[in-house]
Biopython code that builds the backbone (N, CA, C, O; Angstrom):
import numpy as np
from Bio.PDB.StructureBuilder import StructureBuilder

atoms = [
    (1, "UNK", "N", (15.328, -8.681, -5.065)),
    (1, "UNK", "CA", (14.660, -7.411, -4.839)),
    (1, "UNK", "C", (14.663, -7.153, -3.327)),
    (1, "UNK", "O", (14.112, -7.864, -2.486)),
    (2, "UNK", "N", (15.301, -6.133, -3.123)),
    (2, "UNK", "CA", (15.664, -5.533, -1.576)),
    (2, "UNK", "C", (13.472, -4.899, -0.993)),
    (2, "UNK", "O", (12.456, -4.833, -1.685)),
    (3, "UNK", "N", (13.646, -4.689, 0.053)),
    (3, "UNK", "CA", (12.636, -4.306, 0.273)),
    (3, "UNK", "C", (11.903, -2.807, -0.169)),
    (3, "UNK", "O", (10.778, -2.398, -0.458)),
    (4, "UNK", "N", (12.930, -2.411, -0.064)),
    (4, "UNK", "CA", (12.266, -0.976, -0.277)),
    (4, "UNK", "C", (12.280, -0.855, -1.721)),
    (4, "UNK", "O", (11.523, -0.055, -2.271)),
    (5, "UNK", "N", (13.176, -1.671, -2.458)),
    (5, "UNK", "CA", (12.537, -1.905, -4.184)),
    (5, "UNK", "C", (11.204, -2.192, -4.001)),
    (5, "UNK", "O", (10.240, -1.541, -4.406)),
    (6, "UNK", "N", (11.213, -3.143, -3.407)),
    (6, "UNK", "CA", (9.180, -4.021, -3.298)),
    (6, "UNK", "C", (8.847, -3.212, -3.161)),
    (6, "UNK", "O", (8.292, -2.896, -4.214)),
    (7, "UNK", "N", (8.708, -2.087, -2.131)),
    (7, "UNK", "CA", (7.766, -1.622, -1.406)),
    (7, "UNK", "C", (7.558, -0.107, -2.897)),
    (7, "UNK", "O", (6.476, 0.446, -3.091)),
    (8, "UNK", "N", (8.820, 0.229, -3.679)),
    (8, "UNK", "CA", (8.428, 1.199, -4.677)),
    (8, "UNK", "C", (7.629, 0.629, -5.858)),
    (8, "UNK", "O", (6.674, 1.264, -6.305)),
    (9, "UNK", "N", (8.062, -0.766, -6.468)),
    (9, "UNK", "CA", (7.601, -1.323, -7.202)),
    (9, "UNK", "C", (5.904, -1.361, -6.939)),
    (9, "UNK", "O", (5.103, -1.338, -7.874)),
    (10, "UNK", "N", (5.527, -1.420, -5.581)),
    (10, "UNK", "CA", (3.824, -1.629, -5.500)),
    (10, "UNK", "C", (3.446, -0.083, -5.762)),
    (10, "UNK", "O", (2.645, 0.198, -6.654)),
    (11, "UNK", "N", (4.015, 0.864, -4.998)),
    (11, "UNK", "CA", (3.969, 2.190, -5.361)),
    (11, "UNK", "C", (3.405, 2.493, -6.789)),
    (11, "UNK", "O", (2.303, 2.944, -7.101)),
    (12, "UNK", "N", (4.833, 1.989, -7.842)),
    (12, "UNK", "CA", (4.230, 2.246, -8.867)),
    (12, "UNK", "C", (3.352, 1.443, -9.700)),
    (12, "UNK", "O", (3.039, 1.814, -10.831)),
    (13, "UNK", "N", (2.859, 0.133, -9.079)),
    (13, "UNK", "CA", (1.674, -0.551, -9.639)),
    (13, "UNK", "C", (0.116, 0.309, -8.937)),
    (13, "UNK", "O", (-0.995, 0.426, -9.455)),
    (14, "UNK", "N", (0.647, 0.808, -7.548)),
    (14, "UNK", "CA", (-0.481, 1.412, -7.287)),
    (14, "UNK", "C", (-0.552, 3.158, -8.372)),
    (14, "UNK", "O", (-1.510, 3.920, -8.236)),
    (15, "UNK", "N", (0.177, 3.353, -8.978)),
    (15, "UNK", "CA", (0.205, 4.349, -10.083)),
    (15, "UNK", "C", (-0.492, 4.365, -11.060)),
    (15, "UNK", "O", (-1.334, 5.182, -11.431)),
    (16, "UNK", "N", (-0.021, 3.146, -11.629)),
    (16, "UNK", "CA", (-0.493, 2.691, -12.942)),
    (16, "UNK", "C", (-1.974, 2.640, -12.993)),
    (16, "UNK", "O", (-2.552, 2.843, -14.061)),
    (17, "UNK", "N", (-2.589, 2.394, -11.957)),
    (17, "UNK", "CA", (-3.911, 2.010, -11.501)),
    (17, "UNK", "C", (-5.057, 3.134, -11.248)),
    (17, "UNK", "O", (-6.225, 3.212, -11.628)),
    (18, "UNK", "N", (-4.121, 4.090, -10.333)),
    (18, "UNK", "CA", (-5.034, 5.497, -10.601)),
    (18, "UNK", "C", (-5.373, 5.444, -9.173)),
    (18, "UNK", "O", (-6.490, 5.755, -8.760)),
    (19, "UNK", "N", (-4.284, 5.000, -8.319)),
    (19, "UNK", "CA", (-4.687, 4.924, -6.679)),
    (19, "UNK", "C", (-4.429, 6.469, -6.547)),
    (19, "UNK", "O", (-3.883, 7.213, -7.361)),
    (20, "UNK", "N", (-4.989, 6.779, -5.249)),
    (20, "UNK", "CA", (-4.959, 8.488, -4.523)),
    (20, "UNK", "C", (-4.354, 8.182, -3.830)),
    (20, "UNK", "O", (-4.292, 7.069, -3.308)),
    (21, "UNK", "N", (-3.453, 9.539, -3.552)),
    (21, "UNK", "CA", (-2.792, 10.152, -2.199)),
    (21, "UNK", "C", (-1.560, 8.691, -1.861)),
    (21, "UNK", "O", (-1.282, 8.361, -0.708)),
    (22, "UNK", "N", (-1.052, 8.088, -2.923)),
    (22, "UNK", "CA", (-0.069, 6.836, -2.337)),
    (22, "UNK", "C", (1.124, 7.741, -1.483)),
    (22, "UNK", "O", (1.771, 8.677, -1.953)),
    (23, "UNK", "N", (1.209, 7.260, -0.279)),
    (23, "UNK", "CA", (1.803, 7.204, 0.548)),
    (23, "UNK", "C", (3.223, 5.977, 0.885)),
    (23, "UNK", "O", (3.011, 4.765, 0.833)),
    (24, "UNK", "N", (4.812, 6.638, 1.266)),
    (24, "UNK", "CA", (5.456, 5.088, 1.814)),
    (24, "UNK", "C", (5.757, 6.008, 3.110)),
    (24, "UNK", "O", (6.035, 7.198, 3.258)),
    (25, "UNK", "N", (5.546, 4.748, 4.109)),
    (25, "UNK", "CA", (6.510, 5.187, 5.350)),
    (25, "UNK", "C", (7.409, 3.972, 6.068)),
    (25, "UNK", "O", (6.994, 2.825, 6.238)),
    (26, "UNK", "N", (8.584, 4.415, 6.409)),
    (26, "UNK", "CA", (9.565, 3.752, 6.794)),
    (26, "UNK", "C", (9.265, 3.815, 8.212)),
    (26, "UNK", "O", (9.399, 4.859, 8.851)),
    (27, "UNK", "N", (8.693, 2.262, 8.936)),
    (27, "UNK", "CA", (8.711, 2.160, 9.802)),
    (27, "UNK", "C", (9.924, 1.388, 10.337)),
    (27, "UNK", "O", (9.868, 1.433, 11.566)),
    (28, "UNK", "N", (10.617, 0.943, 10.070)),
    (28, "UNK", "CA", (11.180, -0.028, 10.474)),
    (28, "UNK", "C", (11.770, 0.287, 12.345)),
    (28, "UNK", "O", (11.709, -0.575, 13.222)),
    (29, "UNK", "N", (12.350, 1.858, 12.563)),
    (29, "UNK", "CA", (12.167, 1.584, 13.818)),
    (29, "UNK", "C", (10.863, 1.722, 14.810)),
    (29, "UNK", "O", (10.989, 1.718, 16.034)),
    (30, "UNK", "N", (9.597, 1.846, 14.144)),
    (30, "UNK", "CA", (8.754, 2.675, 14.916)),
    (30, "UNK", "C", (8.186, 0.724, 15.242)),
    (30, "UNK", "O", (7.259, 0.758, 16.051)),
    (31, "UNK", "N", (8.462, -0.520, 14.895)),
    (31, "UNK", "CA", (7.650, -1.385, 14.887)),
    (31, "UNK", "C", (8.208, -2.622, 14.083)),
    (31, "UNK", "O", (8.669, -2.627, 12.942)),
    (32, "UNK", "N", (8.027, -3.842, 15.109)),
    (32, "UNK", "CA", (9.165, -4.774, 14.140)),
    (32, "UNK", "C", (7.855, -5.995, 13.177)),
    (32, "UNK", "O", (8.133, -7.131, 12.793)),
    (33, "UNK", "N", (6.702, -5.397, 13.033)),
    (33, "UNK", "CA", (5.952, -5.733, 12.082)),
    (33, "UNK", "C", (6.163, -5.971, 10.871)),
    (33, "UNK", "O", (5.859, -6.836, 10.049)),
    (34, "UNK", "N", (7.021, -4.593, 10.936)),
    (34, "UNK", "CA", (7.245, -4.089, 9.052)),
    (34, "UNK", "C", (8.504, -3.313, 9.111)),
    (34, "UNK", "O", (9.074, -2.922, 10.130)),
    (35, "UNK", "N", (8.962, -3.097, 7.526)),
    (35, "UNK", "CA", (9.965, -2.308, 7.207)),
    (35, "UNK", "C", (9.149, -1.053, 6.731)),
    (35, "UNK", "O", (9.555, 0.106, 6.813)),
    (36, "UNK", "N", (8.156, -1.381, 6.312)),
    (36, "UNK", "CA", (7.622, -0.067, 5.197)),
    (36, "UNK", "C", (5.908, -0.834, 5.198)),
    (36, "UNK", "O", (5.441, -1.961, 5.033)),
    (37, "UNK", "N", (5.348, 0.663, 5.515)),
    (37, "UNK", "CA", (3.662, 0.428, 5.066)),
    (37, "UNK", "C", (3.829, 1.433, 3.813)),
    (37, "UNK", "O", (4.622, 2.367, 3.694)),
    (38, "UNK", "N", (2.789, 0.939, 2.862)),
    (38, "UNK", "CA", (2.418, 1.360, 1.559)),
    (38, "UNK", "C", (0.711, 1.930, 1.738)),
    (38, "UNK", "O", (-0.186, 1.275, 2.270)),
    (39, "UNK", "N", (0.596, 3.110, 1.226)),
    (39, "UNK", "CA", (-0.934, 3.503, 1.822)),
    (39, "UNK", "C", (-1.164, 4.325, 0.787)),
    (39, "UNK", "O", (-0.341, 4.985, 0.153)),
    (40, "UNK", "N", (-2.752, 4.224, 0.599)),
    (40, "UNK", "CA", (-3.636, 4.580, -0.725)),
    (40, "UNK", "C", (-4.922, 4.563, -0.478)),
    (40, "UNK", "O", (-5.545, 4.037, 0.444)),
    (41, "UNK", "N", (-5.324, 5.275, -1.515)),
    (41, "UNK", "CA", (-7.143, 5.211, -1.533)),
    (41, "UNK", "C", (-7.501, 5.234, -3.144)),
    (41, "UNK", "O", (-7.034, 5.667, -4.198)),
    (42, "UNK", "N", (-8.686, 4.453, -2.626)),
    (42, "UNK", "CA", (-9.713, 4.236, -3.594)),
    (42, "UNK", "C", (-11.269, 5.095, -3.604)),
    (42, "UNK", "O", (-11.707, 5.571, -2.556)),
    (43, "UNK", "N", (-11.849, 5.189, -4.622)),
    (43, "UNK", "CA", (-12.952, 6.034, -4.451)),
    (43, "UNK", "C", (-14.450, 5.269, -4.452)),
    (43, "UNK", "O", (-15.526, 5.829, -4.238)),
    (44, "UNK", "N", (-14.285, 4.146, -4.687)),
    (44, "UNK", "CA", (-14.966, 2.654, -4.287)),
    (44, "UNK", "C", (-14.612, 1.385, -4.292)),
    (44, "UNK", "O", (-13.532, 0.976, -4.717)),
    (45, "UNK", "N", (-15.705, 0.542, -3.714)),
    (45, "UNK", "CA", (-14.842, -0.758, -3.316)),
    (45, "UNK", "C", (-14.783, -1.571, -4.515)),
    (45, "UNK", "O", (-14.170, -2.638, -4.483)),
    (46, "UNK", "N", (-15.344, -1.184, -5.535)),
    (46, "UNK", "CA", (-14.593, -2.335, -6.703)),
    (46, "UNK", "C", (-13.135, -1.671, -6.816)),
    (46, "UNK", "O", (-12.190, -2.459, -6.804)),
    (47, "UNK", "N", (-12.852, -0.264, -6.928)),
    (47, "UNK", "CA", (-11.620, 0.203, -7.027)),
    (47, "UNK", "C", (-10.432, -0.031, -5.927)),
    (47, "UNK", "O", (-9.227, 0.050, -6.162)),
    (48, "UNK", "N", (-11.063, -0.351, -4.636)),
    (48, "UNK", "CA", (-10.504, -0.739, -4.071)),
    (48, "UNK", "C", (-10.107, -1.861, -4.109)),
    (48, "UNK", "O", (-8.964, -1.990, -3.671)),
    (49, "UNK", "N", (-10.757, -3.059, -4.580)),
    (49, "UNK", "CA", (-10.655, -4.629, -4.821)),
    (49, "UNK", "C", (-9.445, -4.746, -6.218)),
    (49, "UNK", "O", (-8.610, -5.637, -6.374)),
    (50, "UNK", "N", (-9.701, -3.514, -7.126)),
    (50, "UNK", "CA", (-8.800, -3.874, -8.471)),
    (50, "UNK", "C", (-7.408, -3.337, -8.107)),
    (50, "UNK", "O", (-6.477, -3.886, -8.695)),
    (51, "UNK", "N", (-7.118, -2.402, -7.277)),
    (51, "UNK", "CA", (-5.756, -2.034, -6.621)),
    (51, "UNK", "C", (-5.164, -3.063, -6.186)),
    (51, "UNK", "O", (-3.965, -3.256, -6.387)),
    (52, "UNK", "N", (-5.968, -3.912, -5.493)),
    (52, "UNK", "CA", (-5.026, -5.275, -4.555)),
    (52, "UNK", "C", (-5.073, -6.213, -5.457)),
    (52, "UNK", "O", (-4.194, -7.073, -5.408)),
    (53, "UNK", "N", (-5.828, -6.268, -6.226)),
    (53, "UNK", "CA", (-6.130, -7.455, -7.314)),
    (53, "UNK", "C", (-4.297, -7.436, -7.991)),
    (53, "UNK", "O", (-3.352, -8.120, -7.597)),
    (54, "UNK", "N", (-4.325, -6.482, -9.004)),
    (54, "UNK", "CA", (-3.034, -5.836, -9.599)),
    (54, "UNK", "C", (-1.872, -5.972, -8.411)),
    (54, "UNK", "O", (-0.888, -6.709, -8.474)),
    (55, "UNK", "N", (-2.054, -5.515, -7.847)),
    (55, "UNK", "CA", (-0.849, -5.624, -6.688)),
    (55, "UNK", "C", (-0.509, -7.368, -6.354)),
    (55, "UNK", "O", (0.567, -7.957, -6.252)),
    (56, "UNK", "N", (-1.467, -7.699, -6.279)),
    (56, "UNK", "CA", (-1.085, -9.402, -6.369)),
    (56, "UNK", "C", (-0.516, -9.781, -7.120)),
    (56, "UNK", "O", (0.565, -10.350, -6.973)),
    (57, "UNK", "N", (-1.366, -9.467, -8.652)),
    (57, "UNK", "CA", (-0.949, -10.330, -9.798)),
    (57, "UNK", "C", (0.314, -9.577, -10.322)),
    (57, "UNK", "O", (0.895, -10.439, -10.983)),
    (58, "UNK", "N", (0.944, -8.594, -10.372)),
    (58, "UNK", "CA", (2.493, -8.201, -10.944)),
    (58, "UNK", "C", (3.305, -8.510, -9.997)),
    (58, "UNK", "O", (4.439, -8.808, -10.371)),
    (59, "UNK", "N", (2.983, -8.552, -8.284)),
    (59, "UNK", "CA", (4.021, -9.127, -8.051)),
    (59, "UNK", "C", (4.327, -10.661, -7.780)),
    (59, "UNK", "O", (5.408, -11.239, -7.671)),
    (60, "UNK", "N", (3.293, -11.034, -7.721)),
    (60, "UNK", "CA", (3.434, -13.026, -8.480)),
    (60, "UNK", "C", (4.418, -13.145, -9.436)),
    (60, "UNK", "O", (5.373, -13.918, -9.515)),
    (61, "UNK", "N", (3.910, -11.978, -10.372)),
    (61, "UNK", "CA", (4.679, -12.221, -11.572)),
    (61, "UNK", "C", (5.844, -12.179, -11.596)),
    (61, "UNK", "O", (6.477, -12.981, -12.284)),
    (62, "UNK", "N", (6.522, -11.115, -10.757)),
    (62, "UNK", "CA", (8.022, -11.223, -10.210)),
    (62, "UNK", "C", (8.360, -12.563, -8.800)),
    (62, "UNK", "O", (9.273, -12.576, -7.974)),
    (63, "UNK", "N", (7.114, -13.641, -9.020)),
    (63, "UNK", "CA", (7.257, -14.574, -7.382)),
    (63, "UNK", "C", (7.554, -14.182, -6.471)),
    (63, "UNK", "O", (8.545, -14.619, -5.887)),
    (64, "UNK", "N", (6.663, -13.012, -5.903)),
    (64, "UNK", "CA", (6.480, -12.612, -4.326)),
    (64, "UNK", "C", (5.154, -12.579, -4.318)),
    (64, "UNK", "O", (4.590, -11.893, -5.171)),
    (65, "UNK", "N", (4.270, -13.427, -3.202)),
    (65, "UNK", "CA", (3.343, -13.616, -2.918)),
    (65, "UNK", "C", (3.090, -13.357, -1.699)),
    (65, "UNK", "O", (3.928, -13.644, -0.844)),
    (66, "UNK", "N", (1.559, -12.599, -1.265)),
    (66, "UNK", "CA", (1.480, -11.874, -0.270)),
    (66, "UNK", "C", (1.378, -13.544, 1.126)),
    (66, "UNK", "O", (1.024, -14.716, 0.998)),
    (67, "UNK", "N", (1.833, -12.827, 2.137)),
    (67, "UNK", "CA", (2.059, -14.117, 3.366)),
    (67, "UNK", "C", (0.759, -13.700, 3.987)),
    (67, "UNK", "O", (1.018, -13.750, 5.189)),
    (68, "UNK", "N", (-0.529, -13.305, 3.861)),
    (68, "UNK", "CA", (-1.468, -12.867, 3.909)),
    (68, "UNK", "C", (-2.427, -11.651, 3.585)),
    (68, "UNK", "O", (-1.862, -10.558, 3.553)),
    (69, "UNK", "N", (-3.575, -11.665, 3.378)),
    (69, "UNK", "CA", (-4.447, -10.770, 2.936)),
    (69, "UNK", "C", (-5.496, -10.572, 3.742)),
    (69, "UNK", "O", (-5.647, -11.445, 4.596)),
    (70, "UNK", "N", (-6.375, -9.568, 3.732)),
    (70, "UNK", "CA", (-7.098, -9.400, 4.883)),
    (70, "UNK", "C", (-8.120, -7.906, 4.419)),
    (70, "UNK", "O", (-7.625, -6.850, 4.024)),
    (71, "UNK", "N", (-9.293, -8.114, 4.554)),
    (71, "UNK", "CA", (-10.468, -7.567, 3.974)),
    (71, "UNK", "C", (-11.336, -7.444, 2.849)),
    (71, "UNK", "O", (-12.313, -6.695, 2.845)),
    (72, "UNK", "N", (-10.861, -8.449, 1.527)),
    (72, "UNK", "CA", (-11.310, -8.423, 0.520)),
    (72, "UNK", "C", (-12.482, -7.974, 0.491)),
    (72, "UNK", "O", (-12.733, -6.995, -0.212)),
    (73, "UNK", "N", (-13.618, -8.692, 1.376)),
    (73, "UNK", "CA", (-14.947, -9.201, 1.371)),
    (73, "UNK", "C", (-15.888, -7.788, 1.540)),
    (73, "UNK", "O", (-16.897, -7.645, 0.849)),
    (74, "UNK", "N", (-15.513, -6.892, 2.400)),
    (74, "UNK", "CA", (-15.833, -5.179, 2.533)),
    (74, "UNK", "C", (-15.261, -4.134, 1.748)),
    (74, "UNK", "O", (-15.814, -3.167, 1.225)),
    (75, "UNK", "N", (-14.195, -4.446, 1.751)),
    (75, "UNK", "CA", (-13.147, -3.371, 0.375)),
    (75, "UNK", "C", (-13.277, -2.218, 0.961)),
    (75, "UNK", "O", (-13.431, -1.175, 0.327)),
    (76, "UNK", "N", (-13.238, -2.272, 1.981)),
    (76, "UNK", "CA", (-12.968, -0.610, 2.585)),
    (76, "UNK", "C", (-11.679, -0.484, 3.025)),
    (76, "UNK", "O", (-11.127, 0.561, 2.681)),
    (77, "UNK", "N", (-11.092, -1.185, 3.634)),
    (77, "UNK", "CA", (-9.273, -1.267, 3.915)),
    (77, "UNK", "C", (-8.968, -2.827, 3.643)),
    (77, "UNK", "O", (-9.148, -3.639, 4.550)),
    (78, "UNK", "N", (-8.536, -3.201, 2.462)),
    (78, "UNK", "CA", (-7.685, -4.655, 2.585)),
    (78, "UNK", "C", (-6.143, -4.358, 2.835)),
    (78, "UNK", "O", (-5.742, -3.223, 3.094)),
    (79, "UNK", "N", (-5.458, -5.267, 2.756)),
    (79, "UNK", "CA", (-4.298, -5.120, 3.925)),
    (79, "UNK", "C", (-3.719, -6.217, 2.639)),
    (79, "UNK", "O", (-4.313, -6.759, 1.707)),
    (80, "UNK", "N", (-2.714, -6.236, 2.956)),
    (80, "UNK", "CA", (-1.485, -7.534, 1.805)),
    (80, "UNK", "C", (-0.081, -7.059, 2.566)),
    (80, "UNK", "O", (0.551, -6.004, 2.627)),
    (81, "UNK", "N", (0.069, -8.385, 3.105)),
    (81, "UNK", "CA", (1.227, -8.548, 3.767)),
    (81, "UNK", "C", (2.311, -9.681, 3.096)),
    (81, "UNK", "O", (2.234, -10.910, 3.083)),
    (82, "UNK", "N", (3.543, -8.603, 2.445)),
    (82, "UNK", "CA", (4.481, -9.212, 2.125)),
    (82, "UNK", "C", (5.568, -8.853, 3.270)),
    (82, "UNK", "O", (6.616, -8.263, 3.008)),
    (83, "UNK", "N", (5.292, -9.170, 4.240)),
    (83, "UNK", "CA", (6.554, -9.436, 5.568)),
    (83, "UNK", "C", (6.826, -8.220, 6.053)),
    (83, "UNK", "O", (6.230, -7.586, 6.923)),
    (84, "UNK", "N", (8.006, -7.875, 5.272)),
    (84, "UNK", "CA", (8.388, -6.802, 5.224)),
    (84, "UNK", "C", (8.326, -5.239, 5.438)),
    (84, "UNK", "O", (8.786, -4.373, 6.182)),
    (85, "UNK", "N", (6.882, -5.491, 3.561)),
    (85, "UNK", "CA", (6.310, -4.451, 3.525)),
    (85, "UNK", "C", (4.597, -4.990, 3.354)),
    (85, "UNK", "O", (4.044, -6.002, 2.924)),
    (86, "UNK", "N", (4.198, -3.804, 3.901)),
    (86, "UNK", "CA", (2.990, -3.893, 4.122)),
    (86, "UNK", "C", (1.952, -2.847, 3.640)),
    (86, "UNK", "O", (1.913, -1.635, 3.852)),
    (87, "UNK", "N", (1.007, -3.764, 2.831)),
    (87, "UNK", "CA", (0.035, -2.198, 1.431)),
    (87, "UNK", "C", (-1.491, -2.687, 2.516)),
    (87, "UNK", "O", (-2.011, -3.737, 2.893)),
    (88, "UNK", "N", (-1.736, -1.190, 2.679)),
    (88, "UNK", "CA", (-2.733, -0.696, 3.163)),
    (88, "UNK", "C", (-3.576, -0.051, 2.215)),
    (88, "UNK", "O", (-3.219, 1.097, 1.950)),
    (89, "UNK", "N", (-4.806, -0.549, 1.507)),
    (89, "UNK", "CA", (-5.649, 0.028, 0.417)),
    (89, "UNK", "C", (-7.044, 0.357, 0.864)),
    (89, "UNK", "O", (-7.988, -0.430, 0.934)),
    (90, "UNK", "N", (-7.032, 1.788, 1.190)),
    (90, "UNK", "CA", (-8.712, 2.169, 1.845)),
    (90, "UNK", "C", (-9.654, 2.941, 0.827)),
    (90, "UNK", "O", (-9.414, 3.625, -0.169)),
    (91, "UNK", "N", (-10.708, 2.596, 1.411)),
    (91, "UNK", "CA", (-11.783, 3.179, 0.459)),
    (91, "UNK", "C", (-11.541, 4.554, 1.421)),
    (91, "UNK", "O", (-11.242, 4.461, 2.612)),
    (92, "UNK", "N", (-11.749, 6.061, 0.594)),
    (92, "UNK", "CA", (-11.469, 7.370, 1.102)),
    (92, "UNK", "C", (-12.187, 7.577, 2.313)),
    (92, "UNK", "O", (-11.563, 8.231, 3.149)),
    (93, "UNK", "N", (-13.357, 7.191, 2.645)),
    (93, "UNK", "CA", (-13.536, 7.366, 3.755)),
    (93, "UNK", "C", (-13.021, 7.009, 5.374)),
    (93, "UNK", "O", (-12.940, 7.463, 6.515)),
    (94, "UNK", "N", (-12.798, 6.050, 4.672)),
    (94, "UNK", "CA", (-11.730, 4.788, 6.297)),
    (94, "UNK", "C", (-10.898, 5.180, 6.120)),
    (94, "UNK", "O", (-10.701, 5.747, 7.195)),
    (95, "UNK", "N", (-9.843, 5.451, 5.363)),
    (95, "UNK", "CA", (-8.928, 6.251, 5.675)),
    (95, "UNK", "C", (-8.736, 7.393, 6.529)),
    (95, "UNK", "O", (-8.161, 7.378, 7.617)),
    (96, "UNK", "N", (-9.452, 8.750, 5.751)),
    (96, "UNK", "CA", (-9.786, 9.813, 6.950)),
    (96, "UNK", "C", (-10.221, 9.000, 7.964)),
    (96, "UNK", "O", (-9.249, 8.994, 8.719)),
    (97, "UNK", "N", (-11.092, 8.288, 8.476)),
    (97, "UNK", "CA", (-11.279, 7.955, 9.465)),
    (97, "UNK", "C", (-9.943, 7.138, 10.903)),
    (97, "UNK", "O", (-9.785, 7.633, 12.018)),
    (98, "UNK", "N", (-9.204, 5.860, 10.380)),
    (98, "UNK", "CA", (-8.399, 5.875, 10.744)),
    (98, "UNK", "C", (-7.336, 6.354, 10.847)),
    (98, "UNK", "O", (-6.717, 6.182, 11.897)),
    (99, "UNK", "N", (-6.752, 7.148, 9.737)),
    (99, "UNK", "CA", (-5.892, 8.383, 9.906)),
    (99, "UNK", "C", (-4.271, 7.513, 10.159)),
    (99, "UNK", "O", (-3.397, 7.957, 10.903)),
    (100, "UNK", "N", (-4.168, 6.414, 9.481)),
    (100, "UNK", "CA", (-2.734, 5.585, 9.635)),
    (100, "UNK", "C", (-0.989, 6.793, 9.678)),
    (100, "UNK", "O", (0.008, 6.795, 10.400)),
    (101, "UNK", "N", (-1.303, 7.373, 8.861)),
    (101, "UNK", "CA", (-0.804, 8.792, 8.672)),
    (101, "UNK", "C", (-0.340, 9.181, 10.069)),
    (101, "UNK", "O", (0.794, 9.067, 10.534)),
    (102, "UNK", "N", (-1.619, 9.741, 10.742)),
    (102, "UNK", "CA", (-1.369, 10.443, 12.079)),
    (102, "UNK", "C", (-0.861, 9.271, 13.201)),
    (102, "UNK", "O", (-0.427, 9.534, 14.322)),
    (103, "UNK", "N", (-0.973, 8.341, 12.805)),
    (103, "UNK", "CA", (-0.874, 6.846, 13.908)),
    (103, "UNK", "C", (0.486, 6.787, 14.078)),
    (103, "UNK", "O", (1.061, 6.544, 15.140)),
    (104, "UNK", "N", (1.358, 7.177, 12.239)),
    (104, "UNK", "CA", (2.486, 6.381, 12.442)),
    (104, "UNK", "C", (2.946, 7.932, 11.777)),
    (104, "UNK", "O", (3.386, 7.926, 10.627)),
    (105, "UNK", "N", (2.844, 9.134, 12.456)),
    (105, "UNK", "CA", (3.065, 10.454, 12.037)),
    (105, "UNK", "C", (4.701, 10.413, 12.511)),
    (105, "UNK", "O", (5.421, 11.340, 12.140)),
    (106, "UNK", "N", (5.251, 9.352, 13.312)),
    (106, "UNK", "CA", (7.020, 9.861, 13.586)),
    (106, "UNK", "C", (7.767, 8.605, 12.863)),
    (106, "UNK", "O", (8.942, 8.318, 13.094)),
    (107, "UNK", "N", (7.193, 8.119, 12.243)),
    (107, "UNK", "CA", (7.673, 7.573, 10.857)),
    (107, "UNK", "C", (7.945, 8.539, 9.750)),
    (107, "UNK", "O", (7.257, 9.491, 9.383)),
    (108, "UNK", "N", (9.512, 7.939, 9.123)),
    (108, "UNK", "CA", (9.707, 8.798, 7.864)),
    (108, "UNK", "C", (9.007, 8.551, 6.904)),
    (108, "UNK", "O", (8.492, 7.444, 6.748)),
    (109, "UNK", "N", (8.875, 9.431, 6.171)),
    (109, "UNK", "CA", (8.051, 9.410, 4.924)),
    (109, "UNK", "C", (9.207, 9.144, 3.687)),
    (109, "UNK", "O", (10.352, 9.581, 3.569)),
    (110, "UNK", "N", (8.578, 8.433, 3.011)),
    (110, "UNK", "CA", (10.088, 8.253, 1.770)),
    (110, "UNK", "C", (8.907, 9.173, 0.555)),
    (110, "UNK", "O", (7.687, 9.210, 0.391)),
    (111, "UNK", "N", (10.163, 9.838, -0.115)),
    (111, "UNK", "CA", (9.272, 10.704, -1.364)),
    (111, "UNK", "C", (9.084, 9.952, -2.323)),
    (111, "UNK", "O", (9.913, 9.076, -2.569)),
    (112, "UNK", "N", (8.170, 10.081, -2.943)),
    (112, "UNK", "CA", (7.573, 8.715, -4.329)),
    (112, "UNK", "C", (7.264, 9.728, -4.998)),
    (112, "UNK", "O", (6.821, 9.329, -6.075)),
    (113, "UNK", "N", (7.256, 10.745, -4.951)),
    (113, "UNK", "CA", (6.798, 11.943, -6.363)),
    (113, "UNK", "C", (7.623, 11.249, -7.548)),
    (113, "UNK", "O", (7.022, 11.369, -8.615)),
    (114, "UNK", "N", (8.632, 10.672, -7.635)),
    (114, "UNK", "CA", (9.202, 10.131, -9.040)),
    (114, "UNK", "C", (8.501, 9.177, -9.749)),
    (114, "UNK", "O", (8.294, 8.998, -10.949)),
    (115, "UNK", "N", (8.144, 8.538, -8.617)),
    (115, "UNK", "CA", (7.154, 7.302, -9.333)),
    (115, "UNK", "C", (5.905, 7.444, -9.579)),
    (115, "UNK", "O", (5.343, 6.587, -10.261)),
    (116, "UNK", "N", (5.065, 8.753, -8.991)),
    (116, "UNK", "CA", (3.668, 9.476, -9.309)),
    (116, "UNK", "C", (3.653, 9.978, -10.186)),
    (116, "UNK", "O", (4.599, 10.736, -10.397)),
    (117, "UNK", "N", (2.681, 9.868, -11.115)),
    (117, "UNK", "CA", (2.057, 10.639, -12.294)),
    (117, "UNK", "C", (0.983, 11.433, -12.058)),
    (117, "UNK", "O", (0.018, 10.806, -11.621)),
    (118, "UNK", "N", (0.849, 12.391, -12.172)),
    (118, "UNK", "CA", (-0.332, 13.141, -11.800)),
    (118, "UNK", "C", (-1.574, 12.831, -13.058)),
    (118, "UNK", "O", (-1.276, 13.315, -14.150)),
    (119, "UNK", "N", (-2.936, 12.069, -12.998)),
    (119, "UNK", "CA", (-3.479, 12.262, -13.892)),
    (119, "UNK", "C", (-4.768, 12.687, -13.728)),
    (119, "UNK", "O", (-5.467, 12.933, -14.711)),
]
sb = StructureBuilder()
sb.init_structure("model")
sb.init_model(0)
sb.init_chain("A")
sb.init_seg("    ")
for serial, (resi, resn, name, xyz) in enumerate(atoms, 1):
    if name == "N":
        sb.init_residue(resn, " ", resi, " ")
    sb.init_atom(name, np.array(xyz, "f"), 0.0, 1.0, " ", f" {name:<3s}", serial, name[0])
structure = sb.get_structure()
């Protein structure tokens, strides 16, 4: 699995789930962190905790395991770093607030409307 498969595959686990506003952006030249941040919201922090939860456990299931995690314990932005790509999961308010969007606004945006369901 190439990266930007990974990075759609969480896309559409963050689908299945009922995440808001999922976002991909192709950083790869803006930052040699990442190839791709993955970005979403939740409308609370258990919802925020069951997005990353799922995002763990399907892609275990394919044996990619995150090389770190980071905020469980608040659930307002946890973070899961698979190298590469990188899922950013905020509770709606921290989001507007940090505004990752406007941070990394000369990053391309890749379209995921195929993999969104509107429900």
């Amino acid at each position: 699995m190439n990266e930007l498969d990974k990075a759609i595959e969480i896309v559409k686990i963050l689908n299945e789930k009922n995440a808001k506003d999922i976002r991909l952006l192709h950083v790869t030249d803006k930052t040699i962190i990442a190839d791709y941040f993955v970005i979403c919201s939740g409308f609370s922090n258990t919802q925020v905790k069951a997005f990353a939860g799922e995002i763990e456990y399907k892609m275990e299931l394919k044996g990619i395991k995150p090389h770190h995690t980071e905020g469980y314990s608040e659930a307002h932005w946890i973070v899961l770093d698979y190298s590469s790509v990188i899922v950013h999961i905020f509770y709606n308010e921290t989001r507007e607030f940090y505004s990752l969007e406007k941070l990394w606004s000369d990053a391309e945006e890749i379209d995921v409307s195929e993999y969104i369901t509107e429900k």
